[in-house]
N, C-alpha and C positions, 0 to 999 in steps of 0.2 A: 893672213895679211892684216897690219893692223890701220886704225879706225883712222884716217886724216885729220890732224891736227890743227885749228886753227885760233887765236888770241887776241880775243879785245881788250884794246886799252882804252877806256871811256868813263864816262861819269854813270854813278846808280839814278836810277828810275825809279822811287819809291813807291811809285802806282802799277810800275811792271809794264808799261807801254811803251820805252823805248829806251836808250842808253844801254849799259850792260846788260840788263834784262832783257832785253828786245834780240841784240847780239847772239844771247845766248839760245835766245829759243831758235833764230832763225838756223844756228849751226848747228841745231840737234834738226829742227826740220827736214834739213838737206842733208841728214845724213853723216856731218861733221863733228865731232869732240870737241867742245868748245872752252877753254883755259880764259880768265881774266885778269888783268889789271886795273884797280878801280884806281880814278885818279880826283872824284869828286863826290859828293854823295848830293843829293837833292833830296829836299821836301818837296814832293810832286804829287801833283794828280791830273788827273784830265783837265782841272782847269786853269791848269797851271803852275808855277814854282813858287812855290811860299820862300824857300831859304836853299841857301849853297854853302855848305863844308869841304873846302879843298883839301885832299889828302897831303901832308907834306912829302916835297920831293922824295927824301931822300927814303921814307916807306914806300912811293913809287918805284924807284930803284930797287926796292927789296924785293918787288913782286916782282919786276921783271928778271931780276936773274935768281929767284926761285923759281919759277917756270922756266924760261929757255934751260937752268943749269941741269931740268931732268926731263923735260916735255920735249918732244921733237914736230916742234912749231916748222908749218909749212906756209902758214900766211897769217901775217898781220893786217888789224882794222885797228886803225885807230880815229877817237871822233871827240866828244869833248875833252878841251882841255887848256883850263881855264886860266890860268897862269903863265908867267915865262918860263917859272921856276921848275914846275915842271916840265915843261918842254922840253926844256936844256937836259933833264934828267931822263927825259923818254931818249932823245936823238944818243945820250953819251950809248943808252941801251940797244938801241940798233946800230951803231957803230961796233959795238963790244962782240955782238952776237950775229951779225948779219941775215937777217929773213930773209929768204929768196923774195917773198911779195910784202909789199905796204901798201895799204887801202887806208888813205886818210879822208876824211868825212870831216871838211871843215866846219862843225856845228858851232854856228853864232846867234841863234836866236830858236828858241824854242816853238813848235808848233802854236804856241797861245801866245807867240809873239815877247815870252819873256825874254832878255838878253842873256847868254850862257858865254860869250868869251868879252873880258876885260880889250879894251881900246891897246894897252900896253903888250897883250899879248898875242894881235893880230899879223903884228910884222915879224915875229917870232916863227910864226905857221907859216908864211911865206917863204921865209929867206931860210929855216933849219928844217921843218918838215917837209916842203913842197919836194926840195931838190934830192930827199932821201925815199919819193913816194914814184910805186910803180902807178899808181891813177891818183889823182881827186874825185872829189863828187860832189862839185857844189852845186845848190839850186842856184834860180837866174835872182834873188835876192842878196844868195853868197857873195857869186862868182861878180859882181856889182860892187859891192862892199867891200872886198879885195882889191879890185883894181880902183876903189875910189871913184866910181860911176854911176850913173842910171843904169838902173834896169833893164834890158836889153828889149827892144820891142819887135823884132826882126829876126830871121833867120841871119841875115848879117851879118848883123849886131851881135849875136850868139858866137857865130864864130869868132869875128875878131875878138871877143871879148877871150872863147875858148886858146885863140891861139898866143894872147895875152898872157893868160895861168900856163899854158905850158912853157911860157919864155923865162918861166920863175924856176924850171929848170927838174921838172915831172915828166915821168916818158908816158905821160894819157890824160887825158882832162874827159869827163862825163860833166859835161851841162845837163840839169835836170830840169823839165819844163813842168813841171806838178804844179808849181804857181803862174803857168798861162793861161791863156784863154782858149776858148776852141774846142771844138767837139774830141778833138787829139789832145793828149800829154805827148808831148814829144821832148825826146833827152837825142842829144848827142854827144857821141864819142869820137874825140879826135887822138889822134896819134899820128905823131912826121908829119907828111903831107895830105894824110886820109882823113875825113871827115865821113861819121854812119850815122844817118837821122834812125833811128830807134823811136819808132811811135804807136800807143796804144790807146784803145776809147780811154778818154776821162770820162771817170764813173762820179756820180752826185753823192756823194757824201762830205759829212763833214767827221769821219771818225776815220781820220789821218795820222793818228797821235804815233810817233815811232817810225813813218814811213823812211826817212832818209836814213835812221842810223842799219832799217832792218835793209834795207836795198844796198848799202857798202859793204855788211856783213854778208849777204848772200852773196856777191862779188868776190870777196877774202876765202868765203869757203869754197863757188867753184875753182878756185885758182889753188885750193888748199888738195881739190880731189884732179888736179892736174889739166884742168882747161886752159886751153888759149885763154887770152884776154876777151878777146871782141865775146865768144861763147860764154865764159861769166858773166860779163855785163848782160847781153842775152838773155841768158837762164833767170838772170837776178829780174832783170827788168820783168818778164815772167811771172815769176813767183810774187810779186812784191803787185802787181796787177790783178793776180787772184784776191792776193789777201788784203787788198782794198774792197775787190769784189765783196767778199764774204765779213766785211769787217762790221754792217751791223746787226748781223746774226750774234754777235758776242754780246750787244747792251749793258757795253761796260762803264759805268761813272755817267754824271751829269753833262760835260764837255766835249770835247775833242775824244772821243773813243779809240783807243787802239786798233791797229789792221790785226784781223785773223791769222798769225803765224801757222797755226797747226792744220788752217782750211782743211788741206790733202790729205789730214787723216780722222774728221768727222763725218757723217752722214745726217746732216740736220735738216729736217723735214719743213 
């Protein structure tokens, strides 16, 4: 039986803490094959983004029907992507090739707080990727900046806000609460009429670097090795809680340290 396939389309991570690199480690973690599309390259490191070189479209398009025309892609992650230009090049690509699953990760602002998607290219992600995406995954900073609001301070608040992103026309919204308060992280998932609070300790660190894009990737991959929904998100949420857990056991860079991908297969004393 062969190995499940799954392809991110996102920007590089120069420092290796999240973006494609992050993607990539989390689908070899779980188990996945993991193919990419780079659609951006960064000067990064823990403490941040020095510079951004966007790939032009139409080498995006090259990657992606060089992959789908020989890879047997079972789930798409897609997360920065900084342009409309590209956009328009990623959507003609899932139209052309159809994925059964799309995990979009609307990444707008970097863990160090630098901005990663242009003001021109936010309604782009809206109105062409939203409505081509089996979930989102924004944090409650994203899922705010989408619909052009406050930050949710409420259970609520959360929903309406979630049930706002699914009216943009996505069959699942994951609000991620990483940036709340409270002895809990709590994210939830809605779909139709169902809402599931998903909650784990928040753990004290600040070596976060990579959480959101490696949490939609691990999502892409359960749904790539044949889970429901709700049990991806699950699993993900899982995995991405360890390796916050274990994340400064790595003592990586000066800043924001990357989360522990490989946790489950060190024994660090």
């Amino acid at each position: 039986m062969s190995k499940p396939i799954a392809l991110t389309i996102a920007g590089s991570d120069s420092g290796g803490g999240a973006g494609i690199q992050a993607d990539l480690k989390t689908f070899a973690a779980l188990g996945v094959y993991g193919a990419s599309v780079i659609t951006a390259l960064t000067a990064q490191n823990t403490q941040g983004v020095t510079g951004i070189h966007d790939v032009p479209a139409d080498f995006v398009t090259a990657q992606i029907d060089a992959v789908f025309s020989d890879l047997d892609v079972k789930a798409v992650k897609i997360g920065m992507v900084s342009r409309h230009e590209v956009i328009d090049a990623i959507v003609a690509g899932l139209d052309r090739w159809s994925p059964k699953y799309v995990v979009v990760d609307p990444v707008m602002v970097a863990t160090s707080g630098d901005r990663l998607l242009s003001p021109d290219a936010i309604n782009a992600v809206r109105t062409k990727l939203f409505p081509r995406a089996t979930i989102i995954t924004p944090n409650l900073p994203e899922a705010a900046a989408l619909l052009n609001e406050t930050v949710a301070a409420t259970e609520a608040d959360v929903e309406r806000q979630g049930r706002a992103l699914l009216a943009m026309g996505c069959a699942a919204v994951l609000v991620k609460g990483g940036h709340g308060e409270g002895p809990e992280s709590v994210d939830y998932l809605l779909s139709g009429d169902d809402i599931v609070r998903l909650a784990a300790a928040r753990i004290a660190t600040k070596n976060t670097h990579g959480t959101g894009c490696s949490l939609s990737s691990a999502i892409a991959a359960g749904l790539a090795k044949g889970e429901d929904l709700a049990s991806a998100v699950r699993q993900a949420k899982a995995y991405i809680s360890a390796a916050i857990a274990k994340a400064d056991q790595l003592g990586v860079g000066h800043g924001h340290g990357p989360i522990h991908h490989f946790h489950a297969f060190e024994n660090e004393g």
